[in-house]
C-alpha positions as CSV (number, residue, x, y, z in Angstrom):
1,X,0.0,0.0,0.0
2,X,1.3,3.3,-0.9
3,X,-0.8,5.4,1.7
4,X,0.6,3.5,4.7
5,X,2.3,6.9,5.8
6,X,-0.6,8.2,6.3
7,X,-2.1,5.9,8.1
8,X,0.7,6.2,10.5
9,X,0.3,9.9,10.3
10,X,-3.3,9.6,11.1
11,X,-2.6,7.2,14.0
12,X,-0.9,10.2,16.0
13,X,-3.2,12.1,16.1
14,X,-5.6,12.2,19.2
15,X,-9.0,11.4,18.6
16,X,-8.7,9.4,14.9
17,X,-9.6,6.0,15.8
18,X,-11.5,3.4,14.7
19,X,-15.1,5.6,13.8
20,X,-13.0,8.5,12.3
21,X,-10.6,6.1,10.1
22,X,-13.6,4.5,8.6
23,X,-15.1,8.2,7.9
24,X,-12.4,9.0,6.4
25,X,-11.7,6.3,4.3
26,X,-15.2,6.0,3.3
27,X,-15.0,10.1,1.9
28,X,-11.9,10.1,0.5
29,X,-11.2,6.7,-0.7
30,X,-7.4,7.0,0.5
31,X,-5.9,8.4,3.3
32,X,-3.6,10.5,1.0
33,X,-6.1,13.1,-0.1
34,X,-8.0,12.9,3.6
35,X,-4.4,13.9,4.7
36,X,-4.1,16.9,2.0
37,X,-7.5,18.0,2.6
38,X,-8.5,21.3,3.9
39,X,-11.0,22.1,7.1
40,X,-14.3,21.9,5.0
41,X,-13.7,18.7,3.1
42,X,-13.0,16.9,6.9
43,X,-16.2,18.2,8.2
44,X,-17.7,17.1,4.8
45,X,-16.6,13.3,5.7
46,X,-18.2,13.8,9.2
47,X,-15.1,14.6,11.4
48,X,-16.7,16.7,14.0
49,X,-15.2,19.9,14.7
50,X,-12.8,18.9,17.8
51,X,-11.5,16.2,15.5
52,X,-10.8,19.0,12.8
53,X,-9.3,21.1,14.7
54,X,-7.2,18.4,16.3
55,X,-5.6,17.4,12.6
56,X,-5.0,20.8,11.8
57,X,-3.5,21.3,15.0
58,X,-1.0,18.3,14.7
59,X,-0.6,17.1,10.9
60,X,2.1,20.1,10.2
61,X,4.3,18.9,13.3
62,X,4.2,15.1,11.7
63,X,7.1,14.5,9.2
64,X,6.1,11.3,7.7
65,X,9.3,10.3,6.1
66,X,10.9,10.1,8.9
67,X,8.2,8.3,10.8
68,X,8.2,6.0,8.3
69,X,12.0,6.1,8.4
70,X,12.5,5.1,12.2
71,X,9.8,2.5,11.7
72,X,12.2,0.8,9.6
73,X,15.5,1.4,11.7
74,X,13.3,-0.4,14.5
75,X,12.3,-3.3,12.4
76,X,8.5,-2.4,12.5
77,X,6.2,-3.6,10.1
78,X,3.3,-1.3,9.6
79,X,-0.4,-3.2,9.0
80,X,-3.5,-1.5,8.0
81,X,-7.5,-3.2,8.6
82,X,-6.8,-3.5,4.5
83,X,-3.7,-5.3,4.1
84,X,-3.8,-9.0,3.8
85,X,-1.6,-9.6,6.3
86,X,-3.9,-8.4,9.1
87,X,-5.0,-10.8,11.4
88,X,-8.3,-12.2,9.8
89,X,-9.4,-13.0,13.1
90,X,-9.1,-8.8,14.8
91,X,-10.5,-7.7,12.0
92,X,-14.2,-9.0,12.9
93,X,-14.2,-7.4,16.2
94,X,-15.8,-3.9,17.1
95,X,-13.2,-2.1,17.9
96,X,-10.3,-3.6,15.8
97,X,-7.4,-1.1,15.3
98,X,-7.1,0.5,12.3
99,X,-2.9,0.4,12.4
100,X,-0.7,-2.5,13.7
101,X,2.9,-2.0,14.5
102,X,4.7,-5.4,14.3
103,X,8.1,-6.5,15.0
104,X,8.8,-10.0,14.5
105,X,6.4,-11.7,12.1
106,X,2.7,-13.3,12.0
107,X,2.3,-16.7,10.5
108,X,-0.9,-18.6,8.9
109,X,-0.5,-20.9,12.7
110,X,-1.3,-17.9,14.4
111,X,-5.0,-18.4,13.6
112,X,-5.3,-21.0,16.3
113,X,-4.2,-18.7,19.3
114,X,-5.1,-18.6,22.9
115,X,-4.9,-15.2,25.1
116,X,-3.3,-16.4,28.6
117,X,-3.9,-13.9,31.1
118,X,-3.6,-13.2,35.3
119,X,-2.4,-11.4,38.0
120,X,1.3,-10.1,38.5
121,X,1.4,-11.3,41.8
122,X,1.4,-15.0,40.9
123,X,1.6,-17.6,43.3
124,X,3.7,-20.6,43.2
125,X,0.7,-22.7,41.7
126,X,-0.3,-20.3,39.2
127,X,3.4,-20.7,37.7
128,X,3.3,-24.5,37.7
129,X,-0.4,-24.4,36.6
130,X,0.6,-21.5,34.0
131,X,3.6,-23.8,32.7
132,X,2.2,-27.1,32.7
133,X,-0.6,-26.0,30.7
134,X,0.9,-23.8,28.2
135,X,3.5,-26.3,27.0
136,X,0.8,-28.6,26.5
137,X,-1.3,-26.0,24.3
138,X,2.2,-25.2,22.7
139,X,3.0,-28.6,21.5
140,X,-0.7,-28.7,20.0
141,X,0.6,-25.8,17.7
142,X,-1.7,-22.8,19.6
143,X,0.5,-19.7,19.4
144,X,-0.1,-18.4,23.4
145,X,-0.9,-14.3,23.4
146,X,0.1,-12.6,26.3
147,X,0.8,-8.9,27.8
148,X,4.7,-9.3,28.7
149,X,3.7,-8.3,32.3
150,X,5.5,-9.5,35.4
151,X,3.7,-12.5,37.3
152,X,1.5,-15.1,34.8
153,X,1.8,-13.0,31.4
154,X,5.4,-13.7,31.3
155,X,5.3,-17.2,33.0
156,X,3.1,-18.0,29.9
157,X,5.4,-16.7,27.1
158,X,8.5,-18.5,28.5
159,X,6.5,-21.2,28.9
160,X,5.4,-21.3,24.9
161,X,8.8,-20.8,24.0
162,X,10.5,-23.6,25.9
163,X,8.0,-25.7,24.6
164,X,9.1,-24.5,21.2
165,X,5.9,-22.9,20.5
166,X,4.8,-19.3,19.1
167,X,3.9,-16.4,21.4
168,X,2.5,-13.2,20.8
169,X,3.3,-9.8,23.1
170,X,1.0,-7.2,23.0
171,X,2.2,-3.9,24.2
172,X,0.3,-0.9,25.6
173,X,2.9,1.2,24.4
174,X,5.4,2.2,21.4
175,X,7.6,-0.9,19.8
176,X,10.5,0.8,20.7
177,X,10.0,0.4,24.0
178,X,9.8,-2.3,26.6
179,X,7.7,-2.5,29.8
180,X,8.3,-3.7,32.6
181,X,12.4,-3.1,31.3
182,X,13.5,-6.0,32.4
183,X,11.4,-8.4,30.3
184,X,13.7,-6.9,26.8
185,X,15.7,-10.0,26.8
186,X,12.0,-12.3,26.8
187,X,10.9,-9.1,24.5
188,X,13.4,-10.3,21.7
189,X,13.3,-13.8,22.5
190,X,9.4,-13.3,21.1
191,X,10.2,-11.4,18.4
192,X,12.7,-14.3,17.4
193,X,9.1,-17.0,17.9
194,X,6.5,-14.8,17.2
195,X,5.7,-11.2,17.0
196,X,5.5,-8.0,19.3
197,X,2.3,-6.2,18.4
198,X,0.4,-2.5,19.2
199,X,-1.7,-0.4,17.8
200,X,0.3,2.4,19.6
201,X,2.6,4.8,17.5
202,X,6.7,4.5,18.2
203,X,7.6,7.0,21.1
204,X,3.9,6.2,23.1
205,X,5.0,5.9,26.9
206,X,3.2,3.3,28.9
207,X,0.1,5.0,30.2
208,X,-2.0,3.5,33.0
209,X,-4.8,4.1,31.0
210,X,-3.5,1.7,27.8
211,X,-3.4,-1.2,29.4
212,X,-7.2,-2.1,29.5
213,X,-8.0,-0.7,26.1
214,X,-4.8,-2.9,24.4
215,X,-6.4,-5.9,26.3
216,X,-9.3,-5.9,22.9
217,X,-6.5,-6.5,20.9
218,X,-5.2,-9.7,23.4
219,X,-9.3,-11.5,23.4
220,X,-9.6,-10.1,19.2
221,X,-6.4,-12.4,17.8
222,X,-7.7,-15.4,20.4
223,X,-10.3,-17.9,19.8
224,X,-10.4,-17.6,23.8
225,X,-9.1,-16.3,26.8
226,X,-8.0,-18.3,29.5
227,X,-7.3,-16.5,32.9
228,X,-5.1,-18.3,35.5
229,X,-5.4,-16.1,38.7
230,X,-7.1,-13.0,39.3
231,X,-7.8,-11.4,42.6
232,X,-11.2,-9.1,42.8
233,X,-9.8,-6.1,40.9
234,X,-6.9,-8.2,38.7
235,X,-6.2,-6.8,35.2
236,X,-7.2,-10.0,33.5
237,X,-11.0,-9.0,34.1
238,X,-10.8,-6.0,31.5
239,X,-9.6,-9.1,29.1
240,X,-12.5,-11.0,29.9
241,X,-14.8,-8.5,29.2
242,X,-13.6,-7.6,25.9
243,X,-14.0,-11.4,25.5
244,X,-17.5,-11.6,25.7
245,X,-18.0,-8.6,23.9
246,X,-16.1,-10.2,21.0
247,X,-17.8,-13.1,21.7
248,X,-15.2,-15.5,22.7
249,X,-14.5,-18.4,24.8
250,X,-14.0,-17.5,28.2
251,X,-11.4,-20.0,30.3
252,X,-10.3,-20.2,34.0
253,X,-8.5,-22.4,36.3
254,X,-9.6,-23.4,39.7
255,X,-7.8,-22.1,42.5
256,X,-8.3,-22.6,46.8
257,X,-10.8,-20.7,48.2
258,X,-8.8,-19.0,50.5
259,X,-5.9,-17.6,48.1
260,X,-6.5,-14.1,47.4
261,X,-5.1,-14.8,43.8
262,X,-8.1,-17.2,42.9
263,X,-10.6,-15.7,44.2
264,X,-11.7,-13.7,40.7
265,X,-11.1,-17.1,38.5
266,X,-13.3,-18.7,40.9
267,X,-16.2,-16.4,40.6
268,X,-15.6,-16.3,36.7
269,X,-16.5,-20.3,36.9
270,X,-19.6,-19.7,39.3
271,X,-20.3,-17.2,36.4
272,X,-20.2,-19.9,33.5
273,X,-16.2,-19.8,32.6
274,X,-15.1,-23.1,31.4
275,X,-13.4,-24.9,34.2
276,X,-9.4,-25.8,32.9
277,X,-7.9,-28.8,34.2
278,X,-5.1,-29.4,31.4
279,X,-5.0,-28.4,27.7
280,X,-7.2,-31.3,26.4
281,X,-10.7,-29.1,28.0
282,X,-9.5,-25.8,25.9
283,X,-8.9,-28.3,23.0
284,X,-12.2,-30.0,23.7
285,X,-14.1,-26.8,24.2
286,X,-12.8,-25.0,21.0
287,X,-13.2,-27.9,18.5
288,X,-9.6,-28.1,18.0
289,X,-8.4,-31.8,19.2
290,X,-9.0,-33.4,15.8
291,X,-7.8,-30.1,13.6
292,X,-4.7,-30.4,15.6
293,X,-4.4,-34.4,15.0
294,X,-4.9,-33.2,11.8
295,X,-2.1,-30.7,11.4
296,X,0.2,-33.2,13.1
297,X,0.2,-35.4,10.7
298,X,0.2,-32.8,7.7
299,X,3.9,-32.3,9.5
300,X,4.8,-35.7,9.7
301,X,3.3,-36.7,5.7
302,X,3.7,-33.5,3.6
303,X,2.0,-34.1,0.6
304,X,3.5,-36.6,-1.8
305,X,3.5,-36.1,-5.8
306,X,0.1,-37.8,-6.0
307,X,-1.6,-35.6,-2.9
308,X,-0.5,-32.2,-5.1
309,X,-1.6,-33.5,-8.7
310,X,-5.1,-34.0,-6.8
311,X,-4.9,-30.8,-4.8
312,X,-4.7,-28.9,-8.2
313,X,-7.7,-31.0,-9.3
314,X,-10.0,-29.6,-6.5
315,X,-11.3,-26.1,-5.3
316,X,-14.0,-24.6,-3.4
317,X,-16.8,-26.5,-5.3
318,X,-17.5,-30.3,-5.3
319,X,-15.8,-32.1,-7.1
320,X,-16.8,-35.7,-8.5
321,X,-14.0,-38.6,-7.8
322,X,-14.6,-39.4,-11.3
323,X,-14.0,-35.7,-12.3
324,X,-10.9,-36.1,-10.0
325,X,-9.6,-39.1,-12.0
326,X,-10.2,-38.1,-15.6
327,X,-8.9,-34.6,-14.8
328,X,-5.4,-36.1,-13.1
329,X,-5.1,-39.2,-15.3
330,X,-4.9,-41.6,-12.0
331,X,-6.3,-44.5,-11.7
332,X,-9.2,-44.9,-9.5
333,X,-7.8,-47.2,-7.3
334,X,-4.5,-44.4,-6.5
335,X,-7.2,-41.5,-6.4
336,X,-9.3,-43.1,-3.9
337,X,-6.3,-44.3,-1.6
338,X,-4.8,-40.9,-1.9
339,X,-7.8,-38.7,-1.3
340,X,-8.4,-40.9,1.6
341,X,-5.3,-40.1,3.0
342,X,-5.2,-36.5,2.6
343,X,-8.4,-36.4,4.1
344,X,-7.1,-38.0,7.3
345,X,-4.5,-34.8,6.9
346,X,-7.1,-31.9,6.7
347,X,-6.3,-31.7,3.5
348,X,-9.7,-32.0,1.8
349,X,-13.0,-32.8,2.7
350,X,-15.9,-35.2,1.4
351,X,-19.0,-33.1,1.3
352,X,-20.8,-36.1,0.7
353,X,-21.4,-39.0,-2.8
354,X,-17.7,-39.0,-3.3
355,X,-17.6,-35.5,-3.6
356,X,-14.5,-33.7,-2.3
357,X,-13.4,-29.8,-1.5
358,X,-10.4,-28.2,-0.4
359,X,-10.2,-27.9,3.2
360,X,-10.2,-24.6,4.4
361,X,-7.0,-23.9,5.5
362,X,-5.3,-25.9,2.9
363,X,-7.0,-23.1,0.0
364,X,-4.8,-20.4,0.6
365,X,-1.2,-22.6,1.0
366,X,-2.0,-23.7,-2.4
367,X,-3.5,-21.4,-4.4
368,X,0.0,-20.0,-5.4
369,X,1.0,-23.1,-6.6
370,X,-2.2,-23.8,-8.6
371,X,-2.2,-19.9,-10.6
C-alpha cells in the first residue's frame, strides 16, 4: 500500500480512531487526499469539529518520512485493517485497530491462538499451573498471546517458548520500548518466535490508562481467553470482558478458596467460565483436538506427488472422484487411496457422494502453486 504513511500519520493524532478512520476512508477513498485536505472537506466526511481542529493542530508537526524512516530502523512492520496480512481474526471485532505495529512476524498458525492472562502477583501454583498448561497447548501448535507483564503473562510466554511454540506480546505502548524493562531480553526472545504487536505509535509511553484498552487486541487475535489467577480487581477482568464482547470463549483455572489470587477465577467459573484442568478441555471446548491431529500429521506426511496433482484437481466447489480421475489421469484405485489419505491430513473434505473440496485452510497454501 502506498498510503501506509498516512495511516501512520493519522494514527498520531488524538482522537482518529476506529469511527474516524472509517469516515475518512469511506470520503476520500485513501488516506492520501483525507491527509491533504482542507477544514471543510473533513467536516464534509463527518469529522466533528474537535477532530478537525485536532488534525490541523498536529498534521504540520508530523514528518512522515521520517516516521516511516524510524519504523524501519526499529524493524517495524506497519499493517493497516486493509492489508492482507492483518489478522483475519481482529478484523471482525468492534473495535479492531485500524494500524498495527509489528516486530517480528505473523504466521498462517497464528489463527489458532489462545490469550493467557492473570495477576502479576502470581503464586507458586499459578506458575506451575501456567507452565504445565501452556507447553501442553504449545505442543498442540496454539501460538499463546500474552501482555509481557510481570507475574502469569510472562510465566506464559516463556513457557510457549521452551515448549518450542509461538507467542505473541501485545504492548500498551510504542515498539520501541519495553515494559516492565526487564522483560527486553524475553521481548526479543518473542520477536525471534512470534511477533510484538500494538496499535500504539513508536515514542507512546506506557500509560495507565493503555493497558485495558490494548487488552481488545489480546481477546480479538484469540479464539479464547483463558485466565489463570485473578484477585477481585486483577487486570485480567478488563480481558474477559472484551471477550464476551467479542464473543469469545472465556477460560479459567480453579484455585483454593482462600488464596486471594483465585478468588476472581473462581467467581468467573460460578459465572459460566469453562473450568481448565489441562490443555485437552481448551482443545475440547474450541473444537480443536482433531484439527490439531490433523495438522500433526500434515507435519509428519507433507503431501507426496500424487496428494498435489489432486490438490490442483480440486477447489471450493465439489468435485466428483470421477471428475478427479479423468482430470489427473490416475487410476481410480491411487485417487481413492490418496484422497483418503489426505483427508485424514485436513487436506480435503468429502462433502458427501464422493464428492471432495479443499479444506479450508489448505486453500490459501495452495493457491499459489495452482495460478
Amino acid at each position: 500500500m502506498n498510503d501506509v504513511k498516512y495511516w501512520v500519520g493519522f494514527n498520531f493524532i488524538s482522537g482518529i480512531g476506529r469511527a474516524r478512520f472509517s469516515q475518512l476512508e469511506r470520503y476520500f477513498g485513501d488516506l492520501r487526499q483525507a491527509w491533504e485536505a482542507p477544514a471543510g472537506e473533513l467536516r464534509s466526511a463527518g469529522l466533528d469539529s474537535r477532530s478537525v481542529e485536532a488534525v490541523l493542530d498536529r498534521r504540520p508537526k508530523i514528518c512522515l518520512e521520517a516516521e516511516m524512516e524510524k519504523l524501519e530502523r526499529c524493524r517495524v512492520q506497519v499493517l493497516t485493517w486493509n492489508d492482507p496480512a492483518y489478522p483475519a481474526r481482529l478484523k471482525e471485532i468492534y473495535e479492531r485497530p485500524p494500524v498495527l505495529y509489528v516486530r517480528g512476524g505473523l504466521s498462517p498458525e497464528d489463527e489458532w491462538c489462545l490469550a493467557v492472562v492473570g495477576t502479576r502477583r502470581a503464586t507458586v501454583y499459578g506458575k506451575q499451573v501456567t507452565e504445565e498448561i501452556v507447553a501442553d497447548l504449545a505442543q498442540h501448535k496454539i501460538t499463546i498471546v500474552s501482555g509481557l507483564a510481570r507475574g502469569i503473562d510472562s510465566v506464559a510466554h516463556r513457557s510457549a517458548l521452551r515448549a518450542g511454540g509461538r507467542t505473541i506480546a501485545i504492548f500498551a505502548c510504542g515498539l520501541d520500548m519495553v515494559y516492565p524493562s526487564e522483560h527486553a531480553g524475553l521481548a526479543r526472545e518473542i520477536q525471534d518466535h512470534g511477533a510484538l504487536l500494538s496499535d500504539y505509535p513508536l515514542g507512546t509511553s506506557p500509560r495507565a490508562e493503555n493497558f485495558p484498552r490494548r487488552n481488545r487486541i489480546m481477546s480479538g487475535l484469540s479464539l479464547g481467553v483463558l485466565v489463570v489467577e485473578a484477585g477481585d480487581r486483577s487486570g485480567a477482568h478488563h480481558t474477559v470482558g472484551w471477550a464476551l464482547e467479542q464473543n469469545r470463549e472465556v477460560f479459567a483455572i480453579p484455585g483454593s478458596i482462600l488464596s486471594p489470587a483465585s478468588r476472581g477465577t473462581n467467581r468467573l467459573i460460578q459465572e459460566g467460565a469453562k473450568l481448565v484442568a489441562s490443555c485437552a478441555d481448551v482443545l475440547e471446548e474450541l473444537n480443536l483436538t482433531a484439527a490439531c491431529q490433523q495438522l500433526e500429521m500434515k507435519e509428519v506426511l507433507p503431501p507426496s506427488e500424487t496428494e498435489s496433482l489432486l490438490l490442483r484437481q480440486l477447489s471450493t466447489q465439489p468435485a466428483h472422484i470421477d471428475e478427479v480421475c479423468r482430470h489427473s489421469g490416475l487410476p481410480i484405485s491411487v485417487v481413492s487411496s490418496a484422497l483418503t489419505m489426505m483427508e485424514l491430513k485436513g487436506m480435503v473434505a468429502q462433502v458427501g457422494a464422493m464428492n471432495y473440496v479443499l479444506a479450508r485452510e489448505m486453500r490459501a497454501e495452495y493457491r499459489v502453486r495452482v495460478e
